[in-house]
C-alpha positions in Angstrom: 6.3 -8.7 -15.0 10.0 -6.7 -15.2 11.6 -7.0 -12.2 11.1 -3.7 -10.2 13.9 -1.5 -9.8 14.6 -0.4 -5.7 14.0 3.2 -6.5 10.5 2.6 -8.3 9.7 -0.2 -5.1 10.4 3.7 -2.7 8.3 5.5 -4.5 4.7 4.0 -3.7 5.1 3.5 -0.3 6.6 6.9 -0.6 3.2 8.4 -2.2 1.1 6.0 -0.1 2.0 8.0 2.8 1.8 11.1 1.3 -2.3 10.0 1.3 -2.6 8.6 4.3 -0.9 12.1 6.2 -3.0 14.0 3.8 -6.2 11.9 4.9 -7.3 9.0 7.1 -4.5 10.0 9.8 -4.8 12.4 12.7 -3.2 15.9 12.7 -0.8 14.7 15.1 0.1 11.4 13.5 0.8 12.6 9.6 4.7 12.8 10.5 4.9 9.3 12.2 6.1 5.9 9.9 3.7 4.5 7.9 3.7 0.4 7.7 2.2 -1.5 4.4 1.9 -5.0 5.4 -0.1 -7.7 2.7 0.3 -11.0 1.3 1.7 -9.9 -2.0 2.0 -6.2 -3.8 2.2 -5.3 -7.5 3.8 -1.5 -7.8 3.4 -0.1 -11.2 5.2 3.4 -10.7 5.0 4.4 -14.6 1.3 4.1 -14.1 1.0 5.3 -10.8 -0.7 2.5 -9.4 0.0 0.3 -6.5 -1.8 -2.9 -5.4 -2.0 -5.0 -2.1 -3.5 -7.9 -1.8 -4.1 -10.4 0.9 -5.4 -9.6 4.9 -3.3 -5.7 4.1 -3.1 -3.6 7.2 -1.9 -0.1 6.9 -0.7 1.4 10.2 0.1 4.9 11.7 0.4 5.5 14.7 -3.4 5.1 16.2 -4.3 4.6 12.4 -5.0 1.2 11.0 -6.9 -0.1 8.0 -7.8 -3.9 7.3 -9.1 -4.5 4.2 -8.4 -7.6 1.2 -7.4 -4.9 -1.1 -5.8 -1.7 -0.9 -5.1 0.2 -4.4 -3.4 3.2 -4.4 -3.5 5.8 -7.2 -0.7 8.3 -8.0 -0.7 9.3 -11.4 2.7 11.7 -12.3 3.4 10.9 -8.7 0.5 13.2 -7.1 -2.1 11.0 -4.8 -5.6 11.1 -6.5 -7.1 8.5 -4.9 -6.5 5.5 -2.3 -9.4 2.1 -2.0 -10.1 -0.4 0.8 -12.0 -3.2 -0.1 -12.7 -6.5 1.1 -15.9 -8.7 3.1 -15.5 -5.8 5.1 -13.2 -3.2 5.0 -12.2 -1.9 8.4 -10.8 1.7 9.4 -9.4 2.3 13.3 -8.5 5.7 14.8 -8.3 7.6 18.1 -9.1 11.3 18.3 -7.0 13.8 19.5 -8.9 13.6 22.4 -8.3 9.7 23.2 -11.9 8.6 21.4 -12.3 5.6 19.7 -13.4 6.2 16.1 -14.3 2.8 13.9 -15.6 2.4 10.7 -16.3 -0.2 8.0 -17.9 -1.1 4.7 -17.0 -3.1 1.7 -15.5 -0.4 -0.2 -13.8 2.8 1.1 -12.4 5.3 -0.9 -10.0 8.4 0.1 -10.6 11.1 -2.5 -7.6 13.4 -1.7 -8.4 16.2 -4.1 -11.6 17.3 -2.3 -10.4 15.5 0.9 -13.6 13.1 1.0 -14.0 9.8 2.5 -16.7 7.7 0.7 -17.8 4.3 2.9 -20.2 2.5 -0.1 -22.0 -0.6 0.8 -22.7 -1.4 4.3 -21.4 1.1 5.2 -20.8 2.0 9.1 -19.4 4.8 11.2 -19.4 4.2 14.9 -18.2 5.9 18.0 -18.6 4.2 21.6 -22.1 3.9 21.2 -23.3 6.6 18.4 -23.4 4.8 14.9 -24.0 5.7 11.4 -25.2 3.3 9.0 -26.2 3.7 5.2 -25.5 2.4 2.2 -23.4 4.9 1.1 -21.7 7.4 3.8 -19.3 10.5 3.0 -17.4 12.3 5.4 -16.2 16.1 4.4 -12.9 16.0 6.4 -12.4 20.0 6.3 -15.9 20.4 6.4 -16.5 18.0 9.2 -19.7 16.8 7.8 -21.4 13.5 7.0 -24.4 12.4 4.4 -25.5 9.0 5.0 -27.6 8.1 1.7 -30.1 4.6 2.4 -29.5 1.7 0.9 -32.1 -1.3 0.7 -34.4 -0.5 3.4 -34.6 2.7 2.3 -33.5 4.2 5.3 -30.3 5.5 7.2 -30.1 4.1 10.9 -28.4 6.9 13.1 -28.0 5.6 17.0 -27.4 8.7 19.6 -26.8 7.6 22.9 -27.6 10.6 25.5 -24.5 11.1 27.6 -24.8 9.7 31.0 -25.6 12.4 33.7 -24.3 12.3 37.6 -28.5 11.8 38.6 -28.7 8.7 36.1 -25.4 6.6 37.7 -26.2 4.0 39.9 -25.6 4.8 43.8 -22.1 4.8 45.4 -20.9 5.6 41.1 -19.7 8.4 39.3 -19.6 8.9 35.8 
């Protein structure tokens, strides 16, 4: 492989954050640093492709991805597409409102055209303790909508925990 010039090396992580402040980050967050951390990276700018490989964590602010591969695609230097994949590829946010948002699956994919997130293959959205889980799960990020599509069992689980109310808390406790 041709040694890669410093200008082409600036470019992907340049376009990576372009996707992740398009996408996966908060509102508030999509001005903050991002960091690209992996075992070893292959950046093909003429192609617009860049690959991590190796225990990769993306972080931004509350942000953070964990996945054995993360492929980002930028062809003439616009994001089309970013992939997570590994045994389990694992997505970490807060809310604007300090909630813990989690998800994983063994292959996510940021479509930033149609700003989509697609979660195929055990595939698993959770938040305290309300969980999604399908084999395939897409999440409308303008629209704010989720499909959950089943996978072997032929179903989609869904878990809704009721909200605890000041009559169900143990004496002498408050919610």
């Amino acid at each position: 492989m041709p040694p890669i010039s410093l200008s082409k090396l600036l470019t992907i992580p340049c376009l990576t954050a372009a996707l992740l402040t398009g996408g996966w980050a908060g509102a508030m967050e999509r001005n903050l640093p991002i960091r690209i951390q992996s075992d070893t990276a292959v950046l093909d700018d003429q192609r617009g492709v860049s690959v991590y490989r190796g225990n990769v964590v993306v972080t931004q602010g509350e942000l953070e991805i964990r996945s054995d591969i993360l492929t980002v695609y930028t062809p003439g230097r616009a994001l089309q597409r970013m992939e997570a994949e590994g045994s389990l590829a694992q997505l970490r946010t807060v809310t604007e409102d300090g909630r813990e948002v989690r998800a994983e699956a063994r292959h996510m994919e940021y479509q930033a055209a149609e700003r989509r997130m697609v979660l195929t293959r055990e595939a698993r959205i959770w938040q305290a303790q309300d969980e999604f889980r399908g084999e395939r799960i897409v999440y409308d990020l303008d629209k704010e909508t989720l499909d959950a599509v089943a996978g072997e069992s032929g179903r989609v689980e869904v878990i809704l925990t009721p909200a605890e109310s000041p009559r169900d808390a143990p004496a002498g406790e408050t919610p």
